[in-house]
VOKOL-933599 format. One line per 10 residues: their letters; for each residue x, y, z of C-alpha. Coordinates in steps of 0.05 Angstrom, whole numbers, plus 5000, padded with zeros to 4 digits. Each point is the difference from the previous one (the first is absolute). Example, Ala and Ser with C-alpha at 12.3 -4.5 7.8 and 13.67 -1.06 7.14 Angstrom:
! VOKOL-933599
as = 5246 4910 5156  5027 5069 4987
END
This chain:
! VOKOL-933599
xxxxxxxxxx = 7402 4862 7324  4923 4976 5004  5008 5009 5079  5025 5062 4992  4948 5024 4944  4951 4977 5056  5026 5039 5062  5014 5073 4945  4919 4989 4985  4980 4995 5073
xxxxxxxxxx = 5044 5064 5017  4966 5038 4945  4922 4973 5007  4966 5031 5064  4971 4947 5045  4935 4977 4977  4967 5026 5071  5037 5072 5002  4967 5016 4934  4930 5034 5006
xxxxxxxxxx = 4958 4970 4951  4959 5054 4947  5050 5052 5026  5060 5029 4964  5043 5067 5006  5003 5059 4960  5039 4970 4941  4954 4943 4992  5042 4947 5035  4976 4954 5064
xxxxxxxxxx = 5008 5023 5067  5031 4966 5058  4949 5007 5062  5049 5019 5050  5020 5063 4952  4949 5025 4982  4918 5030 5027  4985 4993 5061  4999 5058 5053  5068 5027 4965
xxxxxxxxxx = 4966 5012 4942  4924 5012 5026  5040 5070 5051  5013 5034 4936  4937 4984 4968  4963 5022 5078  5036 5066 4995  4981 5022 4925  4934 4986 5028  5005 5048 5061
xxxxxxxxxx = 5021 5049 4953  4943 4990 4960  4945 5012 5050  5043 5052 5028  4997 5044 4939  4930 4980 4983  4971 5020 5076  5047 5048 4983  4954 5033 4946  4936 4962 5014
xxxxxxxxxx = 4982 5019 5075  5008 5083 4996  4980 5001 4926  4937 5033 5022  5031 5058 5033  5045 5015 4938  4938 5000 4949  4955 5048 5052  5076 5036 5014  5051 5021 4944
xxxxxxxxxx = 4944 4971 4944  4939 5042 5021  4952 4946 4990  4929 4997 5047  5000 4947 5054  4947 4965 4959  5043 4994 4933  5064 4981 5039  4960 4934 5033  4977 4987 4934
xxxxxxxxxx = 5060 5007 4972  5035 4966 5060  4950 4934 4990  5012 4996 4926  5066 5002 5012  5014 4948 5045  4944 4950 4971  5041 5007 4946  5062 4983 5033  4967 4936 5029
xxxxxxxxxx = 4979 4973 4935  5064 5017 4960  5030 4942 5030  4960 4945 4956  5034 5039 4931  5060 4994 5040  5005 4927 5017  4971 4976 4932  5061 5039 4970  5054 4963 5047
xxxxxxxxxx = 4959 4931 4999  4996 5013 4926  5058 5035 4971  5054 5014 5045  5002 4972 5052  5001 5025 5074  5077 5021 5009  4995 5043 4934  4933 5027 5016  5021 5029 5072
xxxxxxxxxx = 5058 5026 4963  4953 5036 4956  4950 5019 5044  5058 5035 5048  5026 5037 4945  4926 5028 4982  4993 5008 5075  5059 5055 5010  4979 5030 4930  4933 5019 5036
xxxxxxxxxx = 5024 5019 5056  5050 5036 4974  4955 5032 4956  4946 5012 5062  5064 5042 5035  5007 5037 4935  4932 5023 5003  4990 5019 5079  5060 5044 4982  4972 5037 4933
xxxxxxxxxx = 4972 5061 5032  4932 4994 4994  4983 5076 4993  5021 5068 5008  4995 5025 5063  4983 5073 4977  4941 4966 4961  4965 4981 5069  5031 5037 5062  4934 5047 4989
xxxxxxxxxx = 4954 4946 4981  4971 4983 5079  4974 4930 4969  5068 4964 4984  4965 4936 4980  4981 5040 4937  5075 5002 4983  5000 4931 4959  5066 4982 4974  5009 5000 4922
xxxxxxxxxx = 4959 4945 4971  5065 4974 4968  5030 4990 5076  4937 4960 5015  5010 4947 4942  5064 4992 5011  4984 4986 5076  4954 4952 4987  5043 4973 4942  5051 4990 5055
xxxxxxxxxx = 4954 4972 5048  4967 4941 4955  5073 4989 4967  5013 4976 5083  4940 4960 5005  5019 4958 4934  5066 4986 5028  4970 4981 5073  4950 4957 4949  5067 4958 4972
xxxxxxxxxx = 5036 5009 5072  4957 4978 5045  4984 4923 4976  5064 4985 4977  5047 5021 5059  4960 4954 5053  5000 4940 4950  5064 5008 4977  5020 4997 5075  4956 4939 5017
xxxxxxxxxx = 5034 4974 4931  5067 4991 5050  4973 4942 5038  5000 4940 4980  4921 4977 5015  5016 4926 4991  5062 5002 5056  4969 4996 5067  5045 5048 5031  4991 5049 4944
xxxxxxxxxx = 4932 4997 5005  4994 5022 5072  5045 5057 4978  4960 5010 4939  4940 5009 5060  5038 5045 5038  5020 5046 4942  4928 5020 4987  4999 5025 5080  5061 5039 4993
xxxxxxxxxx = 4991 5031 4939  4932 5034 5025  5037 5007 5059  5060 5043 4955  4934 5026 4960  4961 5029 5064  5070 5034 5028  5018 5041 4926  4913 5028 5013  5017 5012 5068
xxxxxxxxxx = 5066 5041 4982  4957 5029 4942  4944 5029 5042  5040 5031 5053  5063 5034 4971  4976 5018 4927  4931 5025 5016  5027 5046 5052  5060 5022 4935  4944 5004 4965
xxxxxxxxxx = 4961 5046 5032  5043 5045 5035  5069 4999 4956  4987 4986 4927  4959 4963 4958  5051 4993 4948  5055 4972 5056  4941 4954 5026  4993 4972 4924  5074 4997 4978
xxxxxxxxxx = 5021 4960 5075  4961 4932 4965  5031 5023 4939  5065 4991 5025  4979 4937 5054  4982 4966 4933  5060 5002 4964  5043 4972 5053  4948 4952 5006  5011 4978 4924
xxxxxxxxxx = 5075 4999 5013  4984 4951 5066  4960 4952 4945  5051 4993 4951  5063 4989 5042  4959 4937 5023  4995 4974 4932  5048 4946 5010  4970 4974 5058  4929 4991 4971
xxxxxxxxxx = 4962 4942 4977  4969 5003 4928  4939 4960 4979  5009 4997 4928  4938 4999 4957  4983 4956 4947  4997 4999 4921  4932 4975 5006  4940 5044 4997  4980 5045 5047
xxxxxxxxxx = 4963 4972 5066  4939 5065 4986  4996 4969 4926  5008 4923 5040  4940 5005 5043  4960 5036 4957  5007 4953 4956  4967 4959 5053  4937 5028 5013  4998 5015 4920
xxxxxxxxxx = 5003 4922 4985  4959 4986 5056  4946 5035 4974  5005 4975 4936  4985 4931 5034  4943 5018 5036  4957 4945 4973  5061 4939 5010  4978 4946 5048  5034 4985 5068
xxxxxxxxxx = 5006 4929 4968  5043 5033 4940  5043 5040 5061  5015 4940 5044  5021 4962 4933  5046 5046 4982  5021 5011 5077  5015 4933 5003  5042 4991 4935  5029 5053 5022
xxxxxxxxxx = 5018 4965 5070  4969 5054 5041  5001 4979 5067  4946 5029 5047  5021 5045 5055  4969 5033 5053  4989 5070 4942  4983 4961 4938  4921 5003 5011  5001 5076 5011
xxxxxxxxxx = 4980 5039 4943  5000 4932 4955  4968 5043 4942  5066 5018 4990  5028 4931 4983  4961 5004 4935  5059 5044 4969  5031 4938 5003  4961 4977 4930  4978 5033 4937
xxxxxxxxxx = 4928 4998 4985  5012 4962 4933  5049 4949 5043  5055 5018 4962  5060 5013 5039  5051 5024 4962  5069 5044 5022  4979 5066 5035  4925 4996 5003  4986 4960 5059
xxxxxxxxxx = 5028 5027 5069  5041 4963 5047  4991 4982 5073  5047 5043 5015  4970 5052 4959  4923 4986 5042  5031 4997 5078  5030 5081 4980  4940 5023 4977  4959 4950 5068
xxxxxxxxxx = 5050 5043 5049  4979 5071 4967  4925 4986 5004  5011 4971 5081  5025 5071 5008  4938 5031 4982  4955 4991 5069  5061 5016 5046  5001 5063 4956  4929 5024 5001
xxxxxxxxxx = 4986 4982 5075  5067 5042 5020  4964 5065 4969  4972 5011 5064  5055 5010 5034  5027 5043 4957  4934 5050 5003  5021 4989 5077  5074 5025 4992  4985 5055 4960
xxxxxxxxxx = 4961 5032 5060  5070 5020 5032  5017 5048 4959  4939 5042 4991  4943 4983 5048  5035 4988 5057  5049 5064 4986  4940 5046 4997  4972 4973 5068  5069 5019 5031
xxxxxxxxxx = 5001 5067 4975  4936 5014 5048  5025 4972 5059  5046 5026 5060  5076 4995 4961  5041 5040 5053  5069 4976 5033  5007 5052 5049  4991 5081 4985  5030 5009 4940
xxxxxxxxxx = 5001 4943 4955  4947 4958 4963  5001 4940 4957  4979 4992 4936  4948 4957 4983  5035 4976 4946  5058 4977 5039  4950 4949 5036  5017 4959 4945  5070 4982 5032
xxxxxxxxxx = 4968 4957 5048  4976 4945 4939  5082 4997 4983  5018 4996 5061  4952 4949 5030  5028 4953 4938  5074 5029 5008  4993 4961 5072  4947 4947 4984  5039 4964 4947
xxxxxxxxxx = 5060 4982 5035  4969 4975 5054  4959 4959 4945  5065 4975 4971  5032 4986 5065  4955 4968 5045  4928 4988 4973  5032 4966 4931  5041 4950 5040  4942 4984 5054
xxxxxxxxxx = 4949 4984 4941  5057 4964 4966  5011 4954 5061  4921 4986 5009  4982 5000 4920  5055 4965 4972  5000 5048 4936  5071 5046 4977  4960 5069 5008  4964 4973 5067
xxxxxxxxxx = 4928 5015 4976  4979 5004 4920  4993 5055 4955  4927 5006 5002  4989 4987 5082  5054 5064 5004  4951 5041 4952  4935 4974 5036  5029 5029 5073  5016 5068 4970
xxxxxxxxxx = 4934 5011 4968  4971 4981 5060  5040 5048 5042  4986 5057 4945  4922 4979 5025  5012 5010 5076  5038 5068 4973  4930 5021 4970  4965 4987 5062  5047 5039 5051
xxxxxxxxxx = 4997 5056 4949  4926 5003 5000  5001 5000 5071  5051 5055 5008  4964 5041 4952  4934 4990 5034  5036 5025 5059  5019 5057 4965  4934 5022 4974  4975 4993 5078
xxxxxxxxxx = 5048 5045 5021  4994 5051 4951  4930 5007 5019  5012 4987 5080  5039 5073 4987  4955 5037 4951  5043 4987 4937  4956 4968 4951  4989 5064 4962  5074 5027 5010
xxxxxxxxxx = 5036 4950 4953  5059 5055 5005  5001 4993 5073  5044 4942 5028  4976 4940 5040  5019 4989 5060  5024 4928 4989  5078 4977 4999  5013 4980 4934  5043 4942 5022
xxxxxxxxxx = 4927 4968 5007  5013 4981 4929  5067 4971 5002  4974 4923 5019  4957 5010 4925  5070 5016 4967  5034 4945 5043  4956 4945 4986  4993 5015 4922  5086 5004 5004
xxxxxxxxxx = 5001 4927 5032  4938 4975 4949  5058 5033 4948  5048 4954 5035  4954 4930 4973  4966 5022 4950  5041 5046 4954  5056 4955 5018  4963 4930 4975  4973 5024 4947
xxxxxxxxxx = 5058 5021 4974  5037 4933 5012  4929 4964 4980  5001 5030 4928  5066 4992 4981  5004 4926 5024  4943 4986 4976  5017 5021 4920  5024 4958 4947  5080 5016 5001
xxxxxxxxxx = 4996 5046 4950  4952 5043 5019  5020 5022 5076  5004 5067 4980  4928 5004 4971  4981 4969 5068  5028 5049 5041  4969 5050 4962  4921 4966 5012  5018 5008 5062
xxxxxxxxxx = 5018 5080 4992  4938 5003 4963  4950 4981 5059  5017 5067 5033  5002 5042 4926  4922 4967 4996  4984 5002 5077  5025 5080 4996  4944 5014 4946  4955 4950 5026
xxxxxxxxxx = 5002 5045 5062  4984 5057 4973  4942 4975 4960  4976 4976 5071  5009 5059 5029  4968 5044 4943  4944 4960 4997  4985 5009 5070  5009 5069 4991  4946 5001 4949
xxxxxxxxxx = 4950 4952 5043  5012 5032 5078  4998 5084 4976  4954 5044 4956  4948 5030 5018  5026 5038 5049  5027 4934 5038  5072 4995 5029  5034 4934 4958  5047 4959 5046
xxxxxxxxxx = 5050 5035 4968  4978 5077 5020  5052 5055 4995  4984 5010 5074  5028 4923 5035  4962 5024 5062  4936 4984 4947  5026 4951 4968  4991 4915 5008  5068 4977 4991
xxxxxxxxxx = 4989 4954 5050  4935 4966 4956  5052 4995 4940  5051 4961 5054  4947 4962 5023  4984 4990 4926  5071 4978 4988  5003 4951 5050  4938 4970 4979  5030 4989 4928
xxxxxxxxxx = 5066 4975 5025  4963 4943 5045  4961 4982 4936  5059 4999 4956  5042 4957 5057  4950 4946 4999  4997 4997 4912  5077 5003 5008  5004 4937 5055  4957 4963 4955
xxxxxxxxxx = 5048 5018 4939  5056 4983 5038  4981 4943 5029  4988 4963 4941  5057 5036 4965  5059 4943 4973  5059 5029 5004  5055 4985 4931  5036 4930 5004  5064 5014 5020
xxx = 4980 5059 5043  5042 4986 5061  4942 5037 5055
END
């Protein structure tokens, strides 16, 4: 009977090495490796997430047009308007991690945020289709811009509009690490998958813009506005329907009873200070009856180990903090130089959607008699550069730099981030140069005080700018993306991801502080700024060559960061 007792309890318990450890389904129970994450699980997860960009592009890249269009607004309020709106949307993302790291955890949150998601939408369709006036009101008025809709259309547009950009906030973090969440980072196998997941999901990301900016701008603009809204609409609820079918396939880290990690490392720096005046004799006492053993991190940021006493000495239940406690809050505070020396690059990337558009819409655009392309649509050619660079990445460069370097992703985290931001550099300088070129040829033909006239210049002299800022997208975006969730305390990927969606919500307002202050210092007085209203007067080129500049100076801070960057024990790089 005992042998038999024995044999029914092997049946039922998994095998110790199929079970993922930290992981368990959705009914709280432990999950058995080979049925559970990996790819299976991380497809549904990729396509929610193509969906996602898909309906924000969707709204985001043409939002211009329908504020100047159907809303009436001046070209100077819509940018406003348009900037406001998507800083916003690049901040939101902090709220919405804190609330899954915090409260509800990543599944629930995406859940959530998808069903806020098609509400705004839904609502944003809604409005396009409201009529916005009577057409016997203005069919005699010549101006139809005067023709505002009702002020009651207008809040609820932009009630529909910010009602997206909170969802994107909770979306947007949680989807990626909720993916990564389906590899196992201490598997070796699973890790290189984990690696790979982060190319292929901006891989899925890049293709749901690139489907975005061709077929829905073009609905958008020549069909219906309403049609052009409610198509997302519609993409996102099958996307939500995708997500939940998979629910049995996912993996679950479950969050602890214990406090929250914020309220944990703040707790930290709070004790810490408190113990400003303890000696580094009282510290390595403690340290060592605590049987701290040194490691290669335990000298950085040492003024943190002095959480580790009371000022009075007493160390009673709940007031001192843990090692465990002081190595979260050391990983949050290494983050902080990777951070502020990737701003740069992020003033850099912003350039392709507005500076580099509005040198496009001077130059030569035609393809043959009739047709022209839109200056806009030079955009493409960032998606598509990384829509061919990354599996080629994957494929071939990963497994060569595996071979020589002996590491699961082939090269680290923060040597992928280094070559993109120096590739976003050599982007700066071959768009100075091009638009130095420009500027000669405009006044080689007489043009400098025509800025309606058209330069005789192919535009497809910028396409190696948008090229080699889509491949610096390929490293850069790519690694820090990986770098900041792998390099979070567990239970705080989400807020990681979303630091890293921050850089470009501060580098986008950074920029235009730059650019407005330069404004300010280069015109007046009858002076054309760099930023004239006539480009053949203009300097763009000085603000490239300004760019470029900035980026060298922020590569060499950011080498010295990373070099002396130690990356979490455990972190399998």
């Amino acid at each position: 009977m005992a042998a038999i007792s024995t044999a029914t309890e092997a049946v039922e318990t998994p095998l110790l090495d199929d079970v993922v450890e930290g992981s368990f389904d959705y009914k709280g129970r432990p999950v058995k490796r080979s049925k559970s994450g990996r790819w299976r699980s991380a497809s549904f997860i990729i396509g929610v997430e193509v969906a996602e960009r898909f309906a924000y592009y969707g709204i985001s890249s043409n939002l211009i047009s329908y504020l100047t269009g159907p809303l009436g607004q001046s070209t100077a309020t819509a940018a406003e308007n348009v900037n406001a709106w998507s800083g916003t949307a690049s901040l939101l993302p902090l709220l919405g991690a804190f609330i899954a790291d915090s409260f509800l955890g990543r599944y629930r949150t995406i859940v959530v945020a998808s069903v806020l998601y098609i509400l705004g939408l839904g609502l944003l369709t809604i409005s396009a289709v409201l009529p916005s006036f009577k057409s016997s009101e203005c069919q005699h008025i010549e101006n139809v811009i005067s023709c505002s809709p009702p002020e009651f259309q207008i809040i609820f547009f932009f009630f529909s509009l910010y009602l997206v950009a909170l969802a994107q906030g909770g979306h947007k973090p949680c989807v990626q690490a909720f993916g990564a969440d389906q590899f196992d980072g201490q598997d070796p196998e699973e890790y290189k998958a984990k690696s790979s997941f982060f190319n292929w999901w901006y891989f899925g990301m890049c293709g749901g813009t690139m489907v975005a900016l061709t077929i829905l701008n073009y609905i958008q603009d020549n069909l219906s506005w309403g049609l052009g809204f409610g198509i997302p609409c519609l993409v996102m609820g099958v996307a939500l329907i995708l997500f939940l079918l998979g629910t049995m396939t996912y993996r679950f880290h479950v969050h602890s009873d214990e406090m929250s990690p914020f309220v944990r490392i703040g707790r930290v720096f709070v004790n810490a200070a408190r113990n400003w005046r303890t000696t580094s004799s009282a510290i390595s006492m403690e340290e060592e009856s605590k049987g701290i053993l040194p490691y290669q991190g335990s000298a950085q940021f040492k003024f943190l180990n002095k959480a580790l006493v009371q000022p009075d000495g007493s160390k009673e239940d709940g007031k001192v903090c843990s090692v465990s406690e002081i190595e979260e809050a050391k990983a949050v505070v290494r983050l902080f130089p990777i951070w502020v020396t990737s701003l740069v690059y992020a003033i850099v990337f912003s350039q392709a959607s507005t500076l580099f558009t509005k040198q496009g819409v001077t130059m030569d655009r035609s393809i043959g008699p009739s047709f022209e392309v839109p200056a806009a649509s030079l955009l493409t050619f960032i998606s598509f550069s990384i829509f061919v660079f990354i599996p080629i990445y994957d494929r071939i460069l990963v497994p060569i730099a595996r071979a020589i370097t002996r590491k699961p992703s082939g090269i680290t985290m923060l040597q992928r981030i280094g070559t993109g931001i120096v590739i976003s550099c050599l982007s700066m300088f071959i768009a100075a140069l091009v638009e130095m070129k420009r500027l000669e040829t405009a006044q080689e033909y007489g043009l400098v005080d025509k800025p309606g006239a058209t330069v005789p210049m192919n535009v497809a002299w910028l396409i190696p700018q948008y090229v080699l800022l889509g491949v610096s997208e390929s490293f850069t975006m790519v690694g820090l993306q990986e770098f900041f969730y792998d390099q979070m305390p567990s239970e705080m990927k989400s807020i990681g991801l979303a630091l890293y969606l921050s850089i470009f919500g501060i580098g986008s307002f950074l920029s235009s502080f730059l650019i407005s202050i330069i404004e300010k210092a280069t015109g007046g007085d009858g002076r054309d700024s760099w930023f004239a209203d006539n480009l053949n007067k203009a300097h763009l080129d000085y603000f490239y060559w300004l760019l470029a500049t900035l980026s060298a100076v922020a590569l060499i801070a950011y080498l010295y960061f990373a070099k002396s960057y130690i990356y979490n024990r455990g972190s399998n790089i």
